[in-house]
C-alpha positions in Angstrom: 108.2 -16.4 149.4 110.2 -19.0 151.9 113.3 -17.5 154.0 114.5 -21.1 154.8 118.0 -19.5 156.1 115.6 -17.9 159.0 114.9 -21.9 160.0 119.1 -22.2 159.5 119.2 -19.9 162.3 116.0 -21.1 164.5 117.6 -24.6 164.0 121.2 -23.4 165.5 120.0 -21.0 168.5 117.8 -24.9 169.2 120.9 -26.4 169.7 122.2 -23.7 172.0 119.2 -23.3 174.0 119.4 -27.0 174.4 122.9 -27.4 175.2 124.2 -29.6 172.5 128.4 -29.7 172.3 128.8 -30.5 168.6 127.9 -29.6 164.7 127.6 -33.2 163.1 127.4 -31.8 159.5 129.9 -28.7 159.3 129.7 -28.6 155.8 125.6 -28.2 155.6 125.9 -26.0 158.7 128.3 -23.4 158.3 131.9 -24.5 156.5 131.7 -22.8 152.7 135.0 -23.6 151.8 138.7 -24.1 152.6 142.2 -22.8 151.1 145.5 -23.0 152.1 145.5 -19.8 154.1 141.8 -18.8 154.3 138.1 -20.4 155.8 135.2 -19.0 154.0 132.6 -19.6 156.7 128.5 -18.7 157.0 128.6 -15.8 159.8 125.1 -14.2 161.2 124.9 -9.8 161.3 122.5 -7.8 163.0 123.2 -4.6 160.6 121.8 -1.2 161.2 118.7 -0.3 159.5 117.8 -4.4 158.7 115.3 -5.6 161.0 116.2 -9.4 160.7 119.5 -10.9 161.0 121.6 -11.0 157.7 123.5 -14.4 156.7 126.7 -14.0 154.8 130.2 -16.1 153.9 133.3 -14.4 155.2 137.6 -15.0 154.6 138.6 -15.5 157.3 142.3 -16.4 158.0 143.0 -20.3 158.7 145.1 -21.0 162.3 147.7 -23.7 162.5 145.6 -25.6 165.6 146.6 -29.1 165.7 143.1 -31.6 165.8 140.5 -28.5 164.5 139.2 -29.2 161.5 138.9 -25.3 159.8 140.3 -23.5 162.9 140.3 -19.6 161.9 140.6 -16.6 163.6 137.5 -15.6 165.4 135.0 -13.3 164.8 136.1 -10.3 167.2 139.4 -10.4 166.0 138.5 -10.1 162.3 136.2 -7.2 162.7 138.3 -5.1 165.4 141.7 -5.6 163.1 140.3 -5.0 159.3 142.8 -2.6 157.3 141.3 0.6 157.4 141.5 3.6 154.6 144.8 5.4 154.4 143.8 8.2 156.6 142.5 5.9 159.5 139.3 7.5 159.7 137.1 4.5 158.3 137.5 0.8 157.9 137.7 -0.7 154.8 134.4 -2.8 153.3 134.6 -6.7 154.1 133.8 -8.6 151.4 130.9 -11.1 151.6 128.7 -13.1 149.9 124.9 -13.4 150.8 122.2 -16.3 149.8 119.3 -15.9 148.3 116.2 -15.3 150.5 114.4 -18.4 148.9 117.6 -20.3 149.3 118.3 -23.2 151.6 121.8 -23.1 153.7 123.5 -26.3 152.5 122.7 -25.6 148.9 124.6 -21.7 149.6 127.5 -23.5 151.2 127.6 -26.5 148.2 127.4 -23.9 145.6 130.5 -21.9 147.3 132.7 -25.1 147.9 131.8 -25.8 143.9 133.2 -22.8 143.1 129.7 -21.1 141.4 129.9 -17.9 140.1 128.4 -15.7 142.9 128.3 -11.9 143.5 129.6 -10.6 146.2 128.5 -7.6 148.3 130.9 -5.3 150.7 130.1 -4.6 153.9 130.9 -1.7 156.4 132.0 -2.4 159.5 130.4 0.0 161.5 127.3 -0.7 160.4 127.7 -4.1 162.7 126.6 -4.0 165.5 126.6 -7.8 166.3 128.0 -10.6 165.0 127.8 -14.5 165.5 129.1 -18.1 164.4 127.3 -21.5 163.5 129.8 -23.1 165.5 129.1 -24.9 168.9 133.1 -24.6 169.9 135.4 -22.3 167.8 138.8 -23.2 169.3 139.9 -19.2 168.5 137.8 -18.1 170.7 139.3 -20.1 173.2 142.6 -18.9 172.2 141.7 -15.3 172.6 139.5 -15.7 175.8 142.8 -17.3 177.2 145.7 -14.9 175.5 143.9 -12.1 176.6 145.4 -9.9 179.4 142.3 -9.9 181.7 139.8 -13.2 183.6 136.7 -13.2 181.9 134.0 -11.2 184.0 130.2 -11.0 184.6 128.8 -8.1 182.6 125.2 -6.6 182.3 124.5 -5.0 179.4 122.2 -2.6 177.7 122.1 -1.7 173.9 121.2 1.8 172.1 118.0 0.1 170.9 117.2 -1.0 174.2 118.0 -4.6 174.9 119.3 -6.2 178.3 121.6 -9.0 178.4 124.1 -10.7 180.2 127.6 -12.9 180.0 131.4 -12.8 180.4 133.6 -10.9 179.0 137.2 -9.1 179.7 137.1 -5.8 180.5 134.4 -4.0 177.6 136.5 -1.2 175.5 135.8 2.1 176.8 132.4 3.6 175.4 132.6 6.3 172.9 136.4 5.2 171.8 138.1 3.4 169.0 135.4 1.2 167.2 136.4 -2.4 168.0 134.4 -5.5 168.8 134.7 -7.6 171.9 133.1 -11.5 172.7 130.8 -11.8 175.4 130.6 -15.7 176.1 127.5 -17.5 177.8 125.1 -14.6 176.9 121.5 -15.0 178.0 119.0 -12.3 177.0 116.5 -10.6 179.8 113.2 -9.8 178.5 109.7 -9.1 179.9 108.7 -12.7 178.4 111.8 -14.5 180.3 115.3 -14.5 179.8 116.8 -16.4 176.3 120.1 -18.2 175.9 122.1 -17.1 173.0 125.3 -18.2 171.4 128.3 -16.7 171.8 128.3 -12.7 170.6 130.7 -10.3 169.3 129.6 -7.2 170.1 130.3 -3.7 168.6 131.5 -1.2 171.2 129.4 1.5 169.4 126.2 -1.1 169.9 126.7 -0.2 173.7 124.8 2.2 176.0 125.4 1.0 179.3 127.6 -1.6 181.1 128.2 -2.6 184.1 131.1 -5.1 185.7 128.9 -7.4 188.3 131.5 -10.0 189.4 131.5 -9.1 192.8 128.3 -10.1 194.4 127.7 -6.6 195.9 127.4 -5.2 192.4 125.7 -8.1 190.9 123.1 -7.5 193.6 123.0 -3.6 193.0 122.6 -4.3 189.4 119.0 -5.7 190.0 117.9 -2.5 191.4 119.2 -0.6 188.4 116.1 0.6 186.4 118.4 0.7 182.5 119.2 -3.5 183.1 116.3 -4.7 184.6 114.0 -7.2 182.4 110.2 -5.6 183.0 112.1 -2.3 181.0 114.1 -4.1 178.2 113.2 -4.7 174.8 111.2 -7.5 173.7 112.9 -7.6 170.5 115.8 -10.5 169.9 119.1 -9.3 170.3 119.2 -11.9 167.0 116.5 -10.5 165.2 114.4 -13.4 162.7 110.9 -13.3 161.7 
């Protein structure tokens, strides 16, 4: 049976590995539909215990940006702030809907704007442990790259299930703490076959082994000779997992 939303995502991490700047088609790409208040938007999960990457429209809440067509919160925000049970001590399910495996993208998204009948799934949080966007530029990202209270820094990274990667960040939550998701910008994947560009990632904090701050050159240096983040002993598995 055909998984054409596995080509969706081949088709996007194309564009990013060839450096294009702009979604012609948002609608047939990842805009499901708009309200007054709310974006319902086509968002890629890597979830625990799938082995490929799971498509699915989210609510997310719309931002007053002048000139942005569907601006909405971004993805790190949404996951790190969802209401959580009244004890605090899980968050709530996120409610999502998911296409059909023999389904085509556009046709998902058409059928969502139309208002079909569809049957949503929840989804728990801390069963994330990435996240990503269709879009090239998502102006709230911008906005919380720039709001936040830290410059963006060089990071190395290494996951629980073994993968190596690197980008820019602010300053990675503290390991083992609060579940909360973070954006690492520019992130390009090292693996024993050569190192992959990816799009822009929010990450779960309890997806993290090891990290290490390498702005300054010393450390960056130092950081090749570290055994945990060096290619020739990462996993050859996509950080964005598709057949």
């Amino acid at each position: 049976m055909p998984h054409p939303h596995f080509d969706h995502i081949r088709v996007h991490l194309d564009r990013i590995q060839h450096g294009h700047t702009v979604i012609p088609e948002p609608e047939a790409v990842y805009l499901a539909r708009e309200e007054e208040d709310h974006v319902w938007e086509l968002v890629g999960l890597r979830m625990q215990g799938l082995p490929v990457v799971c498509l699915a429209a989210l609510r997310f809440q719309r931002l007053p940006i002048p000139g942005i067509p569907a601006a909405r919160e971004s993805l790190s925000t949404y996951l790190s702030n969802l209401p959580t049970a009244r004890r605090g001590e899980r968050a709530a399910s996120i409610p999502a809907y998911l296409p059909h495996q023999d389904q085509r993208i556009p046709a998902f998204l058409r059928g969502i704007r139309g208002g079909r009948d569809l049957t949503p799934v929840t989804l728990d949080a801390e069963r994330i442990e990435l996240a990503f966007d269709f879009r090239i530029q998502n102006p709230a990202v911008v906005k919380d790259f720039r709001d936040a209270a830290s410059p963006l820094r060089e990071h190395f990274y290494r996951t629980n299930s073994g993968h190596v990667f690197r980008g820019r960040s602010h300053e990675v939550p503290a390991l083992g703490g609060e579940h909360t998701f973070f954006a690492v910008s520019m992130p390009e994947q090292l693996t024993p076959q050569g190192l992959v560009k990816l799009p822009t990632l929010f990450m779960s904090d309890l997806f993290i082994a090891l990290h290490a701050d390498v702005s300054e050159e010393a450390v960056r240096l130092s950081a090749r000779t570290w055994v945990p983040f060096q290619a020739a002993y990462a996993s050859r598995q996509s950080l964005i997992p598709i057949p």
